[in-house]
N, C-alpha and C positions, 0 to 999 in steps of 0.2 A: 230305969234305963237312961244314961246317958246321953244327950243329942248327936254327940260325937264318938266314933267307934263302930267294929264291926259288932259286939255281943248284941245278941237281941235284936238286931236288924233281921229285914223280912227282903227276902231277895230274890228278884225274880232272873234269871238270864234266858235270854231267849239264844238260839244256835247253840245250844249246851252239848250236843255229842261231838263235835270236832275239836283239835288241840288245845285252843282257845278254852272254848267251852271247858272242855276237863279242866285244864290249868285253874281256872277262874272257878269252877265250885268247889275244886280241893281247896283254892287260898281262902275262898269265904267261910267254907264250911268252920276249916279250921280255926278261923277270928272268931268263932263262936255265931255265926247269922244262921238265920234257919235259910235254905237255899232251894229255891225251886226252876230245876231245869225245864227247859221245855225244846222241842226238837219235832221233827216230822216225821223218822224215823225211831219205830220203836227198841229195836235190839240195838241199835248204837245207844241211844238215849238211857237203856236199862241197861247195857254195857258199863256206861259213863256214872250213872250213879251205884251201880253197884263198887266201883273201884275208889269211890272218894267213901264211901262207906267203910272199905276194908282199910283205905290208908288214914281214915280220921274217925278214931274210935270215938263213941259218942258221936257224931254225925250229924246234924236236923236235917236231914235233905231228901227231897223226895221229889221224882220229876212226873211230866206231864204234856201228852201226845199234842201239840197244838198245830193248825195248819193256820202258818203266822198271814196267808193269802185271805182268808178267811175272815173280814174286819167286823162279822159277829161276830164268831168265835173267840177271836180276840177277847173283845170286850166282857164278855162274858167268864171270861178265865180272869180277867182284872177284876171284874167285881167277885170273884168267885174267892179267889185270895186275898182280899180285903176282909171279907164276910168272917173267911177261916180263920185268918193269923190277927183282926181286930186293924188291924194297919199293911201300907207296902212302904215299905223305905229306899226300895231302889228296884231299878230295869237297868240290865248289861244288855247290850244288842252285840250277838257278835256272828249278826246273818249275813255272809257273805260271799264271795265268788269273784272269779278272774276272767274276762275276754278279752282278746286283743287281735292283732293284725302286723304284718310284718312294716307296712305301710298305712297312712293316711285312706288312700283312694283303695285299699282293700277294706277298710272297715264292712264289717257286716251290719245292717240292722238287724238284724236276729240276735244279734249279741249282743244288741243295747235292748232288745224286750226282753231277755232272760237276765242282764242285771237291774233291769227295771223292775223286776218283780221279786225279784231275788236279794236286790241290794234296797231300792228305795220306797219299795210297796210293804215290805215288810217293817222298814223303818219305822214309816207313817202309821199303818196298822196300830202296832203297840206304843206310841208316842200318846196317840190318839187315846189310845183307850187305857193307858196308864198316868197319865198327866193329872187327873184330878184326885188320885189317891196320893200320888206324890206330894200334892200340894198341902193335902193334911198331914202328911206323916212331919215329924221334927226335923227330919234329914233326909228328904228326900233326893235320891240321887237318880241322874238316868246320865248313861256314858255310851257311846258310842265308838268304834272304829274309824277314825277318818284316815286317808292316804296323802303320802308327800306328793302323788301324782296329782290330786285334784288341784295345788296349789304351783303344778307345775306339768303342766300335761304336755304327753310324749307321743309322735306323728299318730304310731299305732296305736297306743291307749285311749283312743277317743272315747269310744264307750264307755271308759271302765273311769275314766277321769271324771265323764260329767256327769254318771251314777254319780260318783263319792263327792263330788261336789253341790249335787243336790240334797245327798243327806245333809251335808254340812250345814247347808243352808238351812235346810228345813229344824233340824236343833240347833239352831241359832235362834229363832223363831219359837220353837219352847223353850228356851232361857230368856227369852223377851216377855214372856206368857208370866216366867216364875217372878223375874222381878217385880211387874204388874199387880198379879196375884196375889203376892206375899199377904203373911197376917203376922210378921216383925211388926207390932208397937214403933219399932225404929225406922222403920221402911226397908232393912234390907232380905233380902232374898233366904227364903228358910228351905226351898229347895234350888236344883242346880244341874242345870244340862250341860257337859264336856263333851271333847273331842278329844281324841287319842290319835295324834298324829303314829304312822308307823311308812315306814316306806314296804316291810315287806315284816310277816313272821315267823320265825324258826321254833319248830317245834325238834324234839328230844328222838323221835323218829327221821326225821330230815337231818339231823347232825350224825345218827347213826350211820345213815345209810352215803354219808359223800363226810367222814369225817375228819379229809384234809381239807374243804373249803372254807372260805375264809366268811363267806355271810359277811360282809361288809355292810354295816348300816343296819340290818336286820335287828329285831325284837324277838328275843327270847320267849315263849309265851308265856315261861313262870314270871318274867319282868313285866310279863302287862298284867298279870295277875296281882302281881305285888303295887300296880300302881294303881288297878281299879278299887283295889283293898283299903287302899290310902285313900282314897276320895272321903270316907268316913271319916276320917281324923283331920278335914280341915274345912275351916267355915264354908258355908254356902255361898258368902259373899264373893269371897275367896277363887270359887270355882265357876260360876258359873255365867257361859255365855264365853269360857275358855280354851284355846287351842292347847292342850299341851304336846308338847314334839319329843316323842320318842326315839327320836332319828333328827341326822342332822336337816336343817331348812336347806 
């Protein structure tokens, strides 16, 4: 196997039932990685891999109920996957959520502890407890979702800006870990933590349903699919500790 490439990668994404999710186990599946979802709900989760199964004959992919709040269980499914597949070559994080406010002074805190646990607990969780399989595997990848909002926060987005700027933060901090870490002979980084700027994502159901709008700036989810895909096929050095903007800055 290759160090670069999707064939034969071991791949874990976490939020796999939602657009994302789908988009992102059909593109992997298809590269040839074996793929394993994970989600909190069962019937989406088994929804979502039965339909990447139908559309990608020969398939590896098999998913797995995790409650990402959970940072045993976690950890436990990370070494659980290692054990199975011999290696992990990458974590997709694509657990997410939207709160906001018409104004500033209407911000809710309720709405910053539900994307606190929803956008940056769950981050931490699997960062945590997947970073040292990463660090063995030859290509180790972990990609994230980051927002043009945390990079430019809006009165009412309070919440939802300094969630995604926490996560940012926080995988910035495991690509400091991978440089560190590394076992490159040469010093450089043999895994790699990105950010996926997006300001907003459009899935194939949302263009149906309103398909005169114009989605200005928006991410198609098969194009984030197509770019998480891509993270294999360029060095580690390359990538990581990376903003790339899928959207204009």
């Amino acid at each position: 196997m290759s160090p670069l490439g999707l064939d034969g990668k071991v791949i874990a994404v976490a939020g796999a039932s939602g657009p994302a999710g789908r988009a992102t186990l059909r593109r992997l599946a298809a590269g040839g990685a074996t793929v394993i979802g994970a989600d909190i709900d069962q019937q989406r989760l088994d929804q979502a891999i039965a339909s990447v199964a139908t559309d990608v004959p020969g398939a590896r992919i098999s998913g797995q109920v995790i409650d990402l709040l959970d940072p045993q269980e976690v950890h436990d499914w990370a070494d659980h996957l290692e054990n199975e597949h011999g290696r992990v070559d990458g974590l997709v994080h694509l657990v997410g959520g939207w709160r906001g406010s018409k104004t500033f002074h209407d911000s809710r805190i309720d709405d910053w502890d539900f994307l606190h646990d929803t956008v940056v607990r769950t981050l931490q969780h699997t960062t945590l407890a997947f970073q040292p399989a990463l660090l063995r595997s030859e290509a180790g990848r972990f990609a994230m979702i980051g927002a043009a909002a945390a990079h430019k926060p809006t009165a009412g987005g309070a919440a939802y800006a300094a969630a995604k700027a926490a996560t940012e933060a926080w995988t910035l901090s495991m690509a400091d870990s991978f440089r560190k870490e590394t076992t490159d002979p040469e010093g450089a980084p043999t895994a790699a933590a990105v950010i996926l700027v997006i300001k907003a994502l459009l899935s194939p159901e949302m263009r149906a349903e309103k398909p005169e709008a114009k989605f200005t700036g928006y991410t198609e989810t098969a194009d984030l699919a197509d770019q998480l895909a891509d993270l294999w096929s360029r060095p580690a050095a390359e990538l990581n500790g990376q903003h790339l903007w899928l959207t204009a800055r």
